[in-house]
N, C-alpha and C positions, 0 to 999 in steps of 0.2 A: 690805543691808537698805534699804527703800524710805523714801522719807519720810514716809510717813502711815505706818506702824511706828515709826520716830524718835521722830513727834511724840507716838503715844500713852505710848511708854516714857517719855519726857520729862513729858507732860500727870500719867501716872499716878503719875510720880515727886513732881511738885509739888502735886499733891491728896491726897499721903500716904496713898495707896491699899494698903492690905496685903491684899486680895484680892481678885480678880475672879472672879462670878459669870457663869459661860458658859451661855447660854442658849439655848433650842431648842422645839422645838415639836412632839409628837410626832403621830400620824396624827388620832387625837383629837381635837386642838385644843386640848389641855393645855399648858400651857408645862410644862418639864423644866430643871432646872439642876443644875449641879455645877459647886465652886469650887477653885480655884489660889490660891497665894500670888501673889506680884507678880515674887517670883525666877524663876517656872515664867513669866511672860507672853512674856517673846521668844523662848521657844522654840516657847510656844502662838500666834505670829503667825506663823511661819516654817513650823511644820510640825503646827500642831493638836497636841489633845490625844486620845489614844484615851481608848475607855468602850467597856461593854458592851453592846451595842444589843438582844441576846436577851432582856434586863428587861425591855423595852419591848412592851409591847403591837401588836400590828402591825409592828414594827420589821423585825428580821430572823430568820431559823433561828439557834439554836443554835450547830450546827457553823459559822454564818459570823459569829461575834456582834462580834468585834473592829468599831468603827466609828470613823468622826475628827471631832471637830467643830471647823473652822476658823473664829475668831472675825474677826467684819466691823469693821476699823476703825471706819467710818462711824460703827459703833453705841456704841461707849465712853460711857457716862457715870456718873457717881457716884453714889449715889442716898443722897439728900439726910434718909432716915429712919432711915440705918444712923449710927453713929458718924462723928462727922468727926477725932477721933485712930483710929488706923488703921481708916480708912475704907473703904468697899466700891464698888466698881464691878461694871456690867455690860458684857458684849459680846452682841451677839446672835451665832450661830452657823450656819454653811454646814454640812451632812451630808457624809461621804463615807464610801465603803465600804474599805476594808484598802487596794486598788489605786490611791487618790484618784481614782477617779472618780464623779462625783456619786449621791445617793444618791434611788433617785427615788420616795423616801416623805417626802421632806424635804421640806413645803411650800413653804418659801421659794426652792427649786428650782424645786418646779412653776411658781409665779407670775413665778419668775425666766426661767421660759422663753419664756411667755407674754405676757410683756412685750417680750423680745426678737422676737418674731411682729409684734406691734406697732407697736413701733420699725420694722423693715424694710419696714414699711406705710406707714411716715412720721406714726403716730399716737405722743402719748406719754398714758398711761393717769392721772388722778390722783382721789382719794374725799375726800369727807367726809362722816365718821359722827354722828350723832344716835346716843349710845348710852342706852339706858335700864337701869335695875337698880335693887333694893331694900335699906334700910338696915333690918334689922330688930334687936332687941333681944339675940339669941343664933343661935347657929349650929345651934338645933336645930329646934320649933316654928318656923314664920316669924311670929313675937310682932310684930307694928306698933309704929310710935313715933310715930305721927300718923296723924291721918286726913283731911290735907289730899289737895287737891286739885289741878288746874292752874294755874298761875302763885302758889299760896298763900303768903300770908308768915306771919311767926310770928302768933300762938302755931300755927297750923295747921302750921307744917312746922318740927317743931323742930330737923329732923336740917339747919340752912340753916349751922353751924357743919363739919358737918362733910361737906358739901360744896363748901364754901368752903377747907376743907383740901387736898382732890380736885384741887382748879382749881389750886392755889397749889404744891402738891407737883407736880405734870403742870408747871407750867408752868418748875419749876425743872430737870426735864428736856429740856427743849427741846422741849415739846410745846402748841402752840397752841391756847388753847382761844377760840371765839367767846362761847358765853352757857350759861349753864345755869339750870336750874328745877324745882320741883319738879312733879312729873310726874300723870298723874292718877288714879292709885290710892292706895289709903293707905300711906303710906311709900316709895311710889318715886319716883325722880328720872332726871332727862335733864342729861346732858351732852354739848355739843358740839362736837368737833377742827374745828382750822382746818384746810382741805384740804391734803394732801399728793401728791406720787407714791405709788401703789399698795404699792412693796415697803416704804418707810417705813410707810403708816400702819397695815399689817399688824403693823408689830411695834410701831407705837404702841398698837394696841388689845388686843395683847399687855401691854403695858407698863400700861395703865389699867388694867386688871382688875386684876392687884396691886396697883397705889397703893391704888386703892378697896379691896381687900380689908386691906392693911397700914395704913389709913388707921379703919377701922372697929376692927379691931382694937386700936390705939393707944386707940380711945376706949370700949373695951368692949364693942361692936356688933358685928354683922356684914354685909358686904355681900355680896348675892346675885345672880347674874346667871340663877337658874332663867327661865326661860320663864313662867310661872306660876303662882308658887308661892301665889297666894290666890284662893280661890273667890268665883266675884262680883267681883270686879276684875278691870282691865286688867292683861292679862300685859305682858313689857317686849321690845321690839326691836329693831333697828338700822336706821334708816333711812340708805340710804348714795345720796349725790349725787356722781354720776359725770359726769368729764369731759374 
């Protein structure tokens, strides 16, 4: 076994981890998981874990449904909202098909190869997103909780607690944030990563969208990333700084 395997067994040993959440992303743009105990982890860094991939939407046929999903060192971390007595980790996850060889609906594949194009160009690829999205009152109507505006402070943005949450949970992930604000529709807000390599921030903006959605939830809310989900407002987007 390699040492970035060692370290995560050891990392997850000492963060009292009793299960990892294996993560993936399917044609979509959904994140997808299923979870292992901690006893199942070295075997799932050596040789992945099978699932089903015919569930999936776009995924694969039936008769070929067996698929592997090999967890990316690099991506290990805890997350900081689940219990810290037996606590929860994630990995983010590589595709592969029965044969182990890659799986080429697996986004992080595509982008993975494209970056390799890159590189042999002598270029290396890196983003920073300005992401935008709404906290509304429930997950059904999109009920507003303000009707502030750009740069607004309270009382006009009063959801400023629990994007302050967003920022502070991101950041305990190891994910940099520059500034955030509240946005200019009523009840949405901007937040924004500190620039990364490409294949990371991909699975940071992966990873934000759940904070933000685990993070509204904790406080009765819901967060929305629809496009536009209010008539007469500013819908929400991503403006991404490439470089």
């Amino acid at each position: 076994m390699d040492k970035d395997k060692e370290y995560i067994l050891k990392l997850a040993s000492e963060s009292r981890v009793k299960f990892i959440r294996l993560w993936f992303t399917d044609i979509l743009g959904f994140l997808k998981s299923f979870a292992i105990t901690i006893d199942e982890l070295e075997d799932a860094l050596i040789e992945g874990v099978r699932f089903d991939g015919s569930t999936l939407q776009g995924f694969i046929r039936r008769d070929e449904s067996e698929m592997i999903a090999l967890p990316d060192t690099s991506t290990f971390q805890v997350l900081p909202w689940r219990p810290k007595e037996d606590s929860v980790a994630r990995m983010f996850c590589d595709i592969y098909k029965n044969d182990m060889t890659p799986y080429d609906g697996d986004s992080r594949y595509v982008l993975k190869k494209m970056l390799r194009r890159a590189s042999d160009e002598g270029y290396s690829f890196y983003t920073g997103p300005e992401i935008e999205f709404f906290f509304f009152k429930n997950s059904g109507a999109p009920e507003i909780l303000d009707r502030g505006g750009y740069y607004d402070l309270t009382p006009l943005d009063v959801a400023t607690d629990y994007r302050r949450q967003t920022v502070l949970t991101l950041e305990k992930m190891g994910i940099g944030v520059i500034s955030s604000h509240h946005e200019g529709a009523y009840s949405q807000h901007e937040i924004d990563l500190r620039h990364e390599d490409a294949l990371t921030m991909a699975d940071n903006i992966m990873t934000f969208r759940l904070i933000a959605k685990e993070i509204g939830q904790s406080n009765g809310i819901y967060a929305s990333f629809m496009p536009k989900p209010l008539a007469g407002q500013n819908g929400s987007g991503m403006h991404v700084h490439q470089s």
